[in-house]
PyMOL commands that place a pseudoatom at each C-alpha (Angstrom):
pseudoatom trace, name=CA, resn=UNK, resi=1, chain=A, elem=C, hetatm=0, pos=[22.319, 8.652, -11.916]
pseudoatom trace, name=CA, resn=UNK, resi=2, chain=A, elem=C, hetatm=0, pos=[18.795, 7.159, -11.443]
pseudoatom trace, name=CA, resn=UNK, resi=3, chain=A, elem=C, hetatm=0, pos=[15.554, 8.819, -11.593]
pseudoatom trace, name=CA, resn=UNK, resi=4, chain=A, elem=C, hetatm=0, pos=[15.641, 10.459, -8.012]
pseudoatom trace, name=CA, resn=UNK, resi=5, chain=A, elem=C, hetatm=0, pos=[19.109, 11.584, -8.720]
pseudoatom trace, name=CA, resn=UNK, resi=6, chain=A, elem=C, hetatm=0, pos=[17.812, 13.070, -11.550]
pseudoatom trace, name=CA, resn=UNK, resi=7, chain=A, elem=C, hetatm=0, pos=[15.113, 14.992, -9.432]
pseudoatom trace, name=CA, resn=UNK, resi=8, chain=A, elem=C, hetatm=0, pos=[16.938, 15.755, -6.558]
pseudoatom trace, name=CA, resn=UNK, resi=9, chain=A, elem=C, hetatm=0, pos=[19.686, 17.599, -8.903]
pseudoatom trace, name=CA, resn=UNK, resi=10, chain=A, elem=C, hetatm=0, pos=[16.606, 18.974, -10.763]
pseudoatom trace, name=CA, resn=UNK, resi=11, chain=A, elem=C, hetatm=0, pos=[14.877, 20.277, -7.810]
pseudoatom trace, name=CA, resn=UNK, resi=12, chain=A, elem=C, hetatm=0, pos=[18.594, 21.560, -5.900]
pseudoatom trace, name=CA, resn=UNK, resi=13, chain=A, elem=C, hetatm=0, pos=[19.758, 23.626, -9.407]
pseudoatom trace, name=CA, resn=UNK, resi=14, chain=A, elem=C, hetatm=0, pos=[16.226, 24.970, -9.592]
pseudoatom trace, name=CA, resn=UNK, resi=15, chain=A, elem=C, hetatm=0, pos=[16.574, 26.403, -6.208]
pseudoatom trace, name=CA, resn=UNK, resi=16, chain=A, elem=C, hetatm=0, pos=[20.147, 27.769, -7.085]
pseudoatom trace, name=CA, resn=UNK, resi=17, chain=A, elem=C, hetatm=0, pos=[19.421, 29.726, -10.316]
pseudoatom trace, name=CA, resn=UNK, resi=18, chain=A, elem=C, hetatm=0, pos=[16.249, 30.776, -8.255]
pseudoatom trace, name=CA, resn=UNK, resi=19, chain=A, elem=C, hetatm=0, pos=[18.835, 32.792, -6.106]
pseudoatom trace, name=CA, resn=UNK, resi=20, chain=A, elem=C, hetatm=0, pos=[19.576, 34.582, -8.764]
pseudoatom trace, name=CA, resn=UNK, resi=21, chain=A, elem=C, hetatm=0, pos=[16.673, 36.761, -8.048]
pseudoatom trace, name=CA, resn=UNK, resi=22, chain=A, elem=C, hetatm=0, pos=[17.723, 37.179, -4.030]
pseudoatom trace, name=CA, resn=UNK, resi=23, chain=A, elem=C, hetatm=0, pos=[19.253, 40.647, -3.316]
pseudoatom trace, name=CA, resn=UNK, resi=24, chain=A, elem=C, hetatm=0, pos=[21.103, 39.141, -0.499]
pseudoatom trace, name=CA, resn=UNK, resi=25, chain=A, elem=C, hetatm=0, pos=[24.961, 39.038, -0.720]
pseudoatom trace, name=CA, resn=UNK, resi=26, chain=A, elem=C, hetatm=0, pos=[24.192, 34.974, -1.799]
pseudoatom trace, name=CA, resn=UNK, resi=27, chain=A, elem=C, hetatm=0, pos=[22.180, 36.070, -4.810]
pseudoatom trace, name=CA, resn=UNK, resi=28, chain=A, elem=C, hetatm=0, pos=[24.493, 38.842, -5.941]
pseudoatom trace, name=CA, resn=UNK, resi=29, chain=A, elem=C, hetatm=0, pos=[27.045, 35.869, -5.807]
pseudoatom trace, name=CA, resn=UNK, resi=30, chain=A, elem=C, hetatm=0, pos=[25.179, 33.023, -7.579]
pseudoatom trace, name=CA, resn=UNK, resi=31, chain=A, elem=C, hetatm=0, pos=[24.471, 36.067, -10.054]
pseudoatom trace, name=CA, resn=UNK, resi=32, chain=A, elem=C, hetatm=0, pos=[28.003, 36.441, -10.382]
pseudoatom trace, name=CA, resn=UNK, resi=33, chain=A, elem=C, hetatm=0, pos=[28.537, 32.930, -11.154]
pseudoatom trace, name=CA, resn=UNK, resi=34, chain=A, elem=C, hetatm=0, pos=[25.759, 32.073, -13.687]
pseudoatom trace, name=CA, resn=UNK, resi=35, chain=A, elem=C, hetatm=0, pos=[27.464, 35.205, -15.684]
pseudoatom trace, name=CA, resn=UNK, resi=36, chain=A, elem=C, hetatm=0, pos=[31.185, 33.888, -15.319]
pseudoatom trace, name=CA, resn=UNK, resi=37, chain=A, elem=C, hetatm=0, pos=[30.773, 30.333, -15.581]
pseudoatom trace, name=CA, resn=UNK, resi=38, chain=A, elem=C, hetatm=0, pos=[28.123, 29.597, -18.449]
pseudoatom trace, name=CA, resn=UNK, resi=39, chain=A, elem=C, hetatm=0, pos=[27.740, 30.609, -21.983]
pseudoatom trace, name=CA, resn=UNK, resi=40, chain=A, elem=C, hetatm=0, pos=[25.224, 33.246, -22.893]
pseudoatom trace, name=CA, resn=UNK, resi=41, chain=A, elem=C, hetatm=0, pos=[22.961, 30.287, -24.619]
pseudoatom trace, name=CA, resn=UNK, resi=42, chain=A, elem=C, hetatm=0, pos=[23.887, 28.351, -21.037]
pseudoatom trace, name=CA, resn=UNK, resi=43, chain=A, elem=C, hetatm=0, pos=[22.667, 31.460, -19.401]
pseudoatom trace, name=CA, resn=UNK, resi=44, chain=A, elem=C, hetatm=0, pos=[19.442, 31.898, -22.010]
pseudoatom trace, name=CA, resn=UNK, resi=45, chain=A, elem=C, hetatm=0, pos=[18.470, 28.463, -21.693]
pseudoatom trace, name=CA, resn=UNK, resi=46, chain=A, elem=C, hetatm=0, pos=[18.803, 27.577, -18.032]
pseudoatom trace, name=CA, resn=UNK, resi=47, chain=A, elem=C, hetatm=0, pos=[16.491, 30.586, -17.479]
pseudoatom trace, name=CA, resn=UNK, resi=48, chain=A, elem=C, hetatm=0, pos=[14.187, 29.599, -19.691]
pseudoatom trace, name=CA, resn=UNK, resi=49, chain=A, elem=C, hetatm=0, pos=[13.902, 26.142, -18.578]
pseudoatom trace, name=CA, resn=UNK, resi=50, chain=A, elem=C, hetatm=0, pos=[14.283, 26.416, -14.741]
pseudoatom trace, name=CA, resn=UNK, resi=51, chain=A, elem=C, hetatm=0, pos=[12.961, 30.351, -14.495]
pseudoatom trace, name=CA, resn=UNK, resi=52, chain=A, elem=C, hetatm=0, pos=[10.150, 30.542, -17.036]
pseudoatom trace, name=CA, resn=UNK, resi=53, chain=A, elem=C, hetatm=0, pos=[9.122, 27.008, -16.625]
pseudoatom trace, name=CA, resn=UNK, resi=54, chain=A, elem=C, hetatm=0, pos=[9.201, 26.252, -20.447]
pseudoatom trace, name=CA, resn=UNK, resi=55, chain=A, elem=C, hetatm=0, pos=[9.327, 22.638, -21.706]
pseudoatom trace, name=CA, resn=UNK, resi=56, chain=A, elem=C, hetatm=0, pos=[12.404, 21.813, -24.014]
pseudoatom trace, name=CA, resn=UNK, resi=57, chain=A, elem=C, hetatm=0, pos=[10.243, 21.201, -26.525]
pseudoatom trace, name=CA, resn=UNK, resi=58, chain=A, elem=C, hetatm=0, pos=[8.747, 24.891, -26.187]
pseudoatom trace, name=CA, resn=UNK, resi=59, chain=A, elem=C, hetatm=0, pos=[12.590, 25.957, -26.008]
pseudoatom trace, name=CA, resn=UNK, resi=60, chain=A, elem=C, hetatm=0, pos=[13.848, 24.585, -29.242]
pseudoatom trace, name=CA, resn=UNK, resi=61, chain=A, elem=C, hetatm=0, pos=[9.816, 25.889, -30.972]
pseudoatom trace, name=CA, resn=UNK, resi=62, chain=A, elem=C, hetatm=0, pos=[10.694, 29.127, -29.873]
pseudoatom trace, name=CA, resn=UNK, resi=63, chain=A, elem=C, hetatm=0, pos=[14.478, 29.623, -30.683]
pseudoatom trace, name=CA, resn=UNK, resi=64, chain=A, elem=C, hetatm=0, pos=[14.017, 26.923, -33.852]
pseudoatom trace, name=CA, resn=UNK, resi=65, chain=A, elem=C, hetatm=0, pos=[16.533, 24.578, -32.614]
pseudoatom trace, name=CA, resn=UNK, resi=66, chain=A, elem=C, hetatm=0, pos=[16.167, 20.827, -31.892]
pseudoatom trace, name=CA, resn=UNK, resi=67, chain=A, elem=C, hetatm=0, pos=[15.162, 19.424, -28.775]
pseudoatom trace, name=CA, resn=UNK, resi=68, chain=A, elem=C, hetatm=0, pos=[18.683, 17.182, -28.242]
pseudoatom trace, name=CA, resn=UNK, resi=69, chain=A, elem=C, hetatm=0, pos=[20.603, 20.757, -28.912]
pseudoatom trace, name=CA, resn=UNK, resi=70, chain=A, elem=C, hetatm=0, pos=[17.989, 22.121, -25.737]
pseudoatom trace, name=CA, resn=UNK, resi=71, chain=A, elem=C, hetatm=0, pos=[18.685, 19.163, -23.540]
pseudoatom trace, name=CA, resn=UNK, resi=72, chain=A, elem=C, hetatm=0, pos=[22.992, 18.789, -24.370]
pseudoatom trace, name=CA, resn=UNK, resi=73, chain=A, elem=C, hetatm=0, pos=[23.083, 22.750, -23.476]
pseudoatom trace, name=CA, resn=UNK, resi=74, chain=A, elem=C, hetatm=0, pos=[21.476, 22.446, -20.346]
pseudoatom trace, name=CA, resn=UNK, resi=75, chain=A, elem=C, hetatm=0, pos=[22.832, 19.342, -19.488]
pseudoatom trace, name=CA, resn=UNK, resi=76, chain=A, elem=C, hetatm=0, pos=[26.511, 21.543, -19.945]
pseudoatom trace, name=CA, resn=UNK, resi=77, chain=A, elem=C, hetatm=0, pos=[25.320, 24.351, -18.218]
pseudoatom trace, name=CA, resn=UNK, resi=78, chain=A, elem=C, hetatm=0, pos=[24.354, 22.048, -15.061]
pseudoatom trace, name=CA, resn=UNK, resi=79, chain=A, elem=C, hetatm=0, pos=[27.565, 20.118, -15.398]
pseudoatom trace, name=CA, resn=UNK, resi=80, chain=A, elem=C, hetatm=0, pos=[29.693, 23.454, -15.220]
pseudoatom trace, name=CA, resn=UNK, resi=81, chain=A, elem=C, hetatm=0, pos=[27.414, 24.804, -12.343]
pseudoatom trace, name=CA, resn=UNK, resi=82, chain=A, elem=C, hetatm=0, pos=[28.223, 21.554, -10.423]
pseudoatom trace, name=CA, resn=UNK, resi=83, chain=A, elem=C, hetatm=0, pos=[32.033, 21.962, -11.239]
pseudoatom trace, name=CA, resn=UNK, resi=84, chain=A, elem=C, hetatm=0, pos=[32.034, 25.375, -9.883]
pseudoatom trace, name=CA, resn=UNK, resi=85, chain=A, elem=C, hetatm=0, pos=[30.252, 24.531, -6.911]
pseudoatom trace, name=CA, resn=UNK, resi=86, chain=A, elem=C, hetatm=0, pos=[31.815, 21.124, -6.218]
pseudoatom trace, name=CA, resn=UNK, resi=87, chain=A, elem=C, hetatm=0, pos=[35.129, 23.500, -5.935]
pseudoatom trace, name=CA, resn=UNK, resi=88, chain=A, elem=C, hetatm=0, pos=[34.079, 27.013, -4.762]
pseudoatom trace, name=CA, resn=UNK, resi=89, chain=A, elem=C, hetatm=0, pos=[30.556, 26.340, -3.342]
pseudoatom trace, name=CA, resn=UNK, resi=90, chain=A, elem=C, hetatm=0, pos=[31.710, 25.249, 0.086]
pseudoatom trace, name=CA, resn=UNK, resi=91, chain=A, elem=C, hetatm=0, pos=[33.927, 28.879, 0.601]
pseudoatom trace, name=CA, resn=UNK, resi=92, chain=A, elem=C, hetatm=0, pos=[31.246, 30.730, -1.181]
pseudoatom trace, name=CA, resn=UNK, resi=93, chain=A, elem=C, hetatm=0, pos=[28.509, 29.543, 1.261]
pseudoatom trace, name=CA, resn=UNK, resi=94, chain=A, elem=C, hetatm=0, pos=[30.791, 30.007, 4.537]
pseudoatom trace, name=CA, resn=UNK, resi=95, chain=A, elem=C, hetatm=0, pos=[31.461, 33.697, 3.518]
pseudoatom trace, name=CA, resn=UNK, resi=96, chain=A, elem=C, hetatm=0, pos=[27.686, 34.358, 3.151]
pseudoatom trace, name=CA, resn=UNK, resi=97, chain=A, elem=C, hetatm=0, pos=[27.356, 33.132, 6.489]
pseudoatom trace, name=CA, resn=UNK, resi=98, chain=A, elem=C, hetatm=0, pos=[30.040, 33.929, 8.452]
for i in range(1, 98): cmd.bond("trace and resi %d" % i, "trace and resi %d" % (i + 1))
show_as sticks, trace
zoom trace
């Protein structure tokens, strides 16, 4: 992936775990995934990063872990995210909106 890869993907997962906080039947879903699909550190981290806006450097300060453990957990929880999507996003989206 090259940089505006990066930042599209950024910018597109940002939006999705910001659905989270939607009380539409699309948010109670993406809820539903986050909670089913990624470890509670996923989960803990993910929000952190994406919802509180924290660097990964604040991250690892503030749970005392290093800032390649922050990025690799992320990175897994983003991977996973994609999988599930890649797979189920498609029928998930059509039944919101159907």
């Amino acid at each position: 992936m090259n940089s505006s890869e990066n930042q599209l993907e950024y910018r597109a997962l940002k939006e999705f775990v910001r659905l989270v906080d939607d009380e539409t039947s699309l948010g109670m879903r993406v809820r539903c995934v986050i909670c089913e699909e990624l470890t509670v550190r996923q989960r803990e981290l993910i929000n952190m990063y994406y919802m509180e806006n924290m660097t990964m450097p604040e991250i690892a300060g503030k749970l005392g872990i290093t800032v390649s453990s922050v990025s690799r957990t992320i990175a897994r929880g983003r991977l996973r995210i994609r999988k599930y999507l890649k797979y189920n996003g498609r029928s998930m989206m059509n039944s919101c909106f159907d």
